[in-house]
N, C-alpha and C positions, 0 to 999 in steps of 0.2 A: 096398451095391447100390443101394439108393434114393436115396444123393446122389449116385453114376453115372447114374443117370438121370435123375436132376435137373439135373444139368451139364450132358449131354448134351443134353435138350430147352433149356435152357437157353440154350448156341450155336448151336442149329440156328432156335429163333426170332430171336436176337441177327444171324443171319447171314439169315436172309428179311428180316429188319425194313432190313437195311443194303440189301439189294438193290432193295426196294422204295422205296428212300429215290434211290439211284443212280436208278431209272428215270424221277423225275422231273425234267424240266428247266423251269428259271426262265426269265423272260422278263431281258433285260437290257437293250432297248430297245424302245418301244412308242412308237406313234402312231396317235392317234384322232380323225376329226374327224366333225364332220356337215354338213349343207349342205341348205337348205331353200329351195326354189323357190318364190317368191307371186308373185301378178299386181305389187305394189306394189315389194317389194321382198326380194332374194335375203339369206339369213342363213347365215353360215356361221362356224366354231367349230373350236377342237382343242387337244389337249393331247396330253403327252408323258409324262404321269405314270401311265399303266394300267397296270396289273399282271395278268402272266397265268402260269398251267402245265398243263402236261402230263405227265401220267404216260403213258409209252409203255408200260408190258404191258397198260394195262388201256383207256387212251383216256378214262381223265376228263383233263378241262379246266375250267379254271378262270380266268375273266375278272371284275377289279374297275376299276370307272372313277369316282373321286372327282368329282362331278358339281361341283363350285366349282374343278375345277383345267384346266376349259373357258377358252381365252382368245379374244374377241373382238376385232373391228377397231372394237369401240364400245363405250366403257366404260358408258352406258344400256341398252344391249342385254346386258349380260353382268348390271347387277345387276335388268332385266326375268328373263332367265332362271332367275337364280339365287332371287330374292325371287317373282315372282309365278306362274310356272309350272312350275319342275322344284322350289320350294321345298327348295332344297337343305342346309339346316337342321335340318328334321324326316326331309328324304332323302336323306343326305349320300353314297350311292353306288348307281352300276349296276354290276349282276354277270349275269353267267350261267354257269350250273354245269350243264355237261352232259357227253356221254359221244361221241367220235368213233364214227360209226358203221360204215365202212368199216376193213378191214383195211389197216396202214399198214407195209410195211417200210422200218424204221426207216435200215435199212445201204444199202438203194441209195439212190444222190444222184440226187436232181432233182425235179422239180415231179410232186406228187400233190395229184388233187381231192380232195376230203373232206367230208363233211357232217357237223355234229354236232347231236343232240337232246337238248337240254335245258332248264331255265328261267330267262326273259331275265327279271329286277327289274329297270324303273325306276319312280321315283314310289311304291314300295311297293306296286306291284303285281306279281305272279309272270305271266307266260304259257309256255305250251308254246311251245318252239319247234326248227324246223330249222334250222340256218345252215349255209349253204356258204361255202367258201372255198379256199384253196389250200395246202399245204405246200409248201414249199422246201428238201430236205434239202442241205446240202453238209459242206464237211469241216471247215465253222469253225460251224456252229451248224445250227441250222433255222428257217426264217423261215414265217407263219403272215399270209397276205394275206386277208379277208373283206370283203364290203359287203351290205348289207342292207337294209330299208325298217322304218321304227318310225312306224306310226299313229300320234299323239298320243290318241286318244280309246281307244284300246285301254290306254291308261298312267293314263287318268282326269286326262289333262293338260288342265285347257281354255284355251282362249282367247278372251279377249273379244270380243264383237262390233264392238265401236271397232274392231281392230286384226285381222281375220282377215284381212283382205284382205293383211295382212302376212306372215304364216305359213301354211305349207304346211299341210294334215293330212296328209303323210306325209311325213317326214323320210330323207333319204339318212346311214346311217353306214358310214365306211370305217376299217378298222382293220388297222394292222400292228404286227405281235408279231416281236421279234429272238430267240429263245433261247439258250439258253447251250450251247455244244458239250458232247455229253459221250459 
């Protein structure tokens, strides 16, 4: 009787566990850049290597952006970035890990708003935050469109005084997440 019971719970976790596994979807394409407005001069950046998921029962998300896989239109400004302000060595990635907060049906196709709360890391700093952005559902994946603004001094990022006039204090990021159909 007791190893009938043990089976039993057995598959019935073996079978939540697989369900729960089904309900997350991978990213399989992603694009992220950012773009900074100064009096001097415009700085803009992107990569194609983020990685992100969603679990749809529940609405966690999960976004990672390897901060050295940023490409520039100026190989000085990429190793400014990467060496002197986003020290990407001791802070080799931005993540945010939070929870959609709107209810999202998954099965009807087409554009739904969405905001998610949770905590953006960069620079090895954590802050609260909301983000908005958009879903895309259709019959070959779900697409996941966002833009945002990222203070620098809110990240403990500073910038010299020689060169502010070059950089923005708030930065534009825009990001798009391709998912995997499923």
């Amino acid at each position: 009787m007791k190893r009938l019971l043990f089976l039993s719970l057995f598959i019935i976790g073996f079978f939540a566990f697989t369900h729960a596994q089904d309900a997350t979807i991978n990213s399989v394409k992603a694009k992220t850049t950012f773009f900074s407005v100064a009096p001097l001069e415009d700085i803009s950046a992107v990569t194609n290597e983020a990685t992100s998921s969603i679990n749809k029962n529940t609405g966690q998300i999960t976004v990672r952006i390897p901060i050295k896989s940023f490409d520039f239109p100026d190989e000085l400004m990429e190793e400014h970035f990467n060496d002197n302000y986003l020290e990407s060595d001791k802070f080799p990635m931005a993540t945010f890990t939070g929870k959609i907060t709107n209810p999202v049906d998954w099965k009807r196709l087409g554009k739904i708003d969405v905001t998610a709360d949770g905590v953006l890391n960069i620079h090895g700093v954590n802050q609260q935050r909301t983000i908005a952005g958009s879903l895309i559902v259709g019959n070959n994946g779900v697409q996941l469109d966002s833009k945002f603004k990222v203070k620098l001094a809110d990240f403990n990022i500073k910038i010299p005084k020689l060169v502010f006039q070059k950089i923005a204090e708030s930065i534009d990021v825009t990001c798009q997440f391709v998912y995997e159909a499923k």
